[in-house]
Structures are given as structure tokens and as C-alpha cells.
C-alpha positions, 0 to 999 in steps of 0.5 A: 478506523470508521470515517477515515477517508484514506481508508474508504472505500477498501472493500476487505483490507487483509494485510499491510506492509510498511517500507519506503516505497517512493524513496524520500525517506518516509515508510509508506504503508501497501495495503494488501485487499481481498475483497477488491483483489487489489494492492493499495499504497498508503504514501506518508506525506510526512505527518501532515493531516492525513497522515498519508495520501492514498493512491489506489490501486498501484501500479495500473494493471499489476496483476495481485490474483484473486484476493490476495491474502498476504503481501511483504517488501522487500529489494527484489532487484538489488537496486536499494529499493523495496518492492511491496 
């Protein structure tokens, strides 16, 4: 993916998990990275050009640990909703 502006500037992207992470129906891609120790979301804008927008990284402040290698979504609270 070498000039994908979504994608630059993620030091070492290690893993991905896709759900809908915002509710409007469209999965979403969490982009677990190792180099950076950060998680980063890939919001669908529902397949306009990009076909995702990047917000980077999610929530502010959420602690993911010294490069993280691995990540999931999932309902953690039961609400209906996954969690990356």
C-alpha cells in the first residue's frame, strides 16, 4: 500500500480488526501499531475515495502498552457495540 495517504505515517502496522466501531453500519478497520505503540482507527466513509478516513490515534490518552501485537473487537459491555 506505498502511497496511501491513510496509511502513512503508521510506523510498523502489526495487525487489524474490522467491526463497526462508530454505529452507522459500515466496518471500520482498528489498526493495531508496534512501532508507534498506538491503536489507530480506519473510519468507512461508505466507499467514497478514500475509502476510509483515518483517525489516529483513538481515544486520546487510551494506554495499548509497549507495542502491541495483536488486537480484536468485540461487545465488552454488553451494550450492542463492539469495543477494538
Amino acid at each position: 500500500m506505498t502511497g496511501n495517504p491513510v496509511l502513512s505515517g503508521l510506523v510498523t502496522p502489526v495487525r487489524s480488526a474490522a467491526a463497526d466501531l462508530n454505529g452507522d453500519g459500515l466496518d471500520d478497520i482498528a489498526v493495531a501499531e508496534s512501532g508507534g505503540s498506538a491503536v489507530h482507527v480506519l473510519r468507512s466513509n461508505g466507499g467514497g475515495v478514500p475509502f476510509f478516513t483515518r483517525v489516529t490515534p483513538v481515544p486520546a490518552g487510551l494506554p495499548v502498552g509497549a507495542n502491541p501485537e495483536a488486537i480484536a473487537a468485540g461487545d465488552l459491555d454488553g451494550d450492542g457495540w463492539p469495543t477494538s
